[in-house]
N, C-alpha and C positions, 0 to 999 in steps of 0.2 A: 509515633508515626513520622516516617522519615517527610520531605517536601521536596521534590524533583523539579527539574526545571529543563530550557531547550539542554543544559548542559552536557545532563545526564542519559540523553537520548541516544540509542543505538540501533540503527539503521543498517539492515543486511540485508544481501539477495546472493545467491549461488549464481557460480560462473557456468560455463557449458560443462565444467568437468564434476558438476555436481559441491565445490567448494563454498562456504560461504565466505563472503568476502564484503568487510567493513565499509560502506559509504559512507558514512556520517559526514566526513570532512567536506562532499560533493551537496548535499543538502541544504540547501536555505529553507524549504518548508515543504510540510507533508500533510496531506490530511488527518495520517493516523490508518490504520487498519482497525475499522468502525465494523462493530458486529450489533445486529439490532434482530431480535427474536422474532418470527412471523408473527402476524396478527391476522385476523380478518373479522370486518365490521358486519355485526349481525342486531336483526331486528326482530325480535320473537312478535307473534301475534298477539297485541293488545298490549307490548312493551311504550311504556312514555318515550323511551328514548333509544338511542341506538349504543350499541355499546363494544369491545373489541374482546377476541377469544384469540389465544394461543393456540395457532396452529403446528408447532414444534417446529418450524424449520428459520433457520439463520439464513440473516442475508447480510454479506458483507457488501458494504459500499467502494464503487469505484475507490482507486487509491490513484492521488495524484502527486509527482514528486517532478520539487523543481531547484534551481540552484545554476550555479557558476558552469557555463559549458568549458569540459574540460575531456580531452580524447586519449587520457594518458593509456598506453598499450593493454595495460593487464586490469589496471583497479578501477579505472575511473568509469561513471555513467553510461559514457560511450560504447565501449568498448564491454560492459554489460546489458546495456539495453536499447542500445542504439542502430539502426543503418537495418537492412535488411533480412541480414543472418541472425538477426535476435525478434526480431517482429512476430509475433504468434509463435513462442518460444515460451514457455511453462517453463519459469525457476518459482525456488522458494525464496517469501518474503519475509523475513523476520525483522520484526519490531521488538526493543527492547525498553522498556519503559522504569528508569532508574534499577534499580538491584534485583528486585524479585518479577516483576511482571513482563512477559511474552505475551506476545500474538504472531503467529506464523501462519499462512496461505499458499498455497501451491499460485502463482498468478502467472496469468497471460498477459504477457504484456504485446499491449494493443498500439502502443508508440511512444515515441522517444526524439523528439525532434528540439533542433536549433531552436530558438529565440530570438529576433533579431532585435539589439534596443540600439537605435542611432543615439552615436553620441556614450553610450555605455558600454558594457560590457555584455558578450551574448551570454542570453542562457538558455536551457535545454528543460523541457516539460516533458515527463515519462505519465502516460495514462497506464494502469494495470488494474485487472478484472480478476475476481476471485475465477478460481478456472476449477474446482474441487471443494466433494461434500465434504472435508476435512478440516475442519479450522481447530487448530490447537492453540490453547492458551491455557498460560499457568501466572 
């Protein structure tokens, strides 16, 4: 069993022409594309305790991505998820996690704005929302 590290992480999102296109190098931290199975807490009549049942549906967690603000023309964060023409814009989000595991989401992304750090360097917080019942992972 191989052991993965940030090294091995690959970080994608499609541009408006449908491409995917590598961010990793724009990335300093991500939450991950977290998929968690519905539940819901049930109490049968005369049960001790409360307990939770599979309701079959996924729920993926907001996805947060932050890192170095950088507005370069074509590749950078910016210019994928930034400023007004990307705002409630559905690309795909692919996560690549060392050599064999995927997670890809259709997401909306809800924003993408500056950082301002006095004294630092600015950086840029993308919020995105699973936007589709579709979540692929292998």
């Amino acid at each position: 069993m191989a052991n993965y590290d940030w090294n091995s992480l690959k970080i994608e999102i499609d541009n408006s022409g449908g491409s995917l296109v590598d961010i990793s190098a724009y990335v300093e931290k991500i939450n991950g594309v977290n998929i968690e199975r519905g539940s819901e807490e049930v109490t049968p009549a005369g049960a001790a305790a409360t307990y939770a049942m599979v309701v079959n549906i996924d729920k993926v967690e907001d996805v947060t991505i932050e890192g170095v603000f950088d507005d370069t023309a074509t590749t950078g964060p910016w210019a994928l998820m930034g400023g007004s023409s990307n705002r409630g814009a559905i690309r795909t989000l692919k996560v690549t996690y060392g050599s064999t595991i995927t997670r890809s989401i259709e997401a909306l992304i809800c924003a993408c704005d500056p950082v301002l750090n006095e004294g630092g360097k600015t950086w840029y917080r993308a919020l995105l929302k699973n936007a589709s019942a579709t979540i692929t992972e292998t």
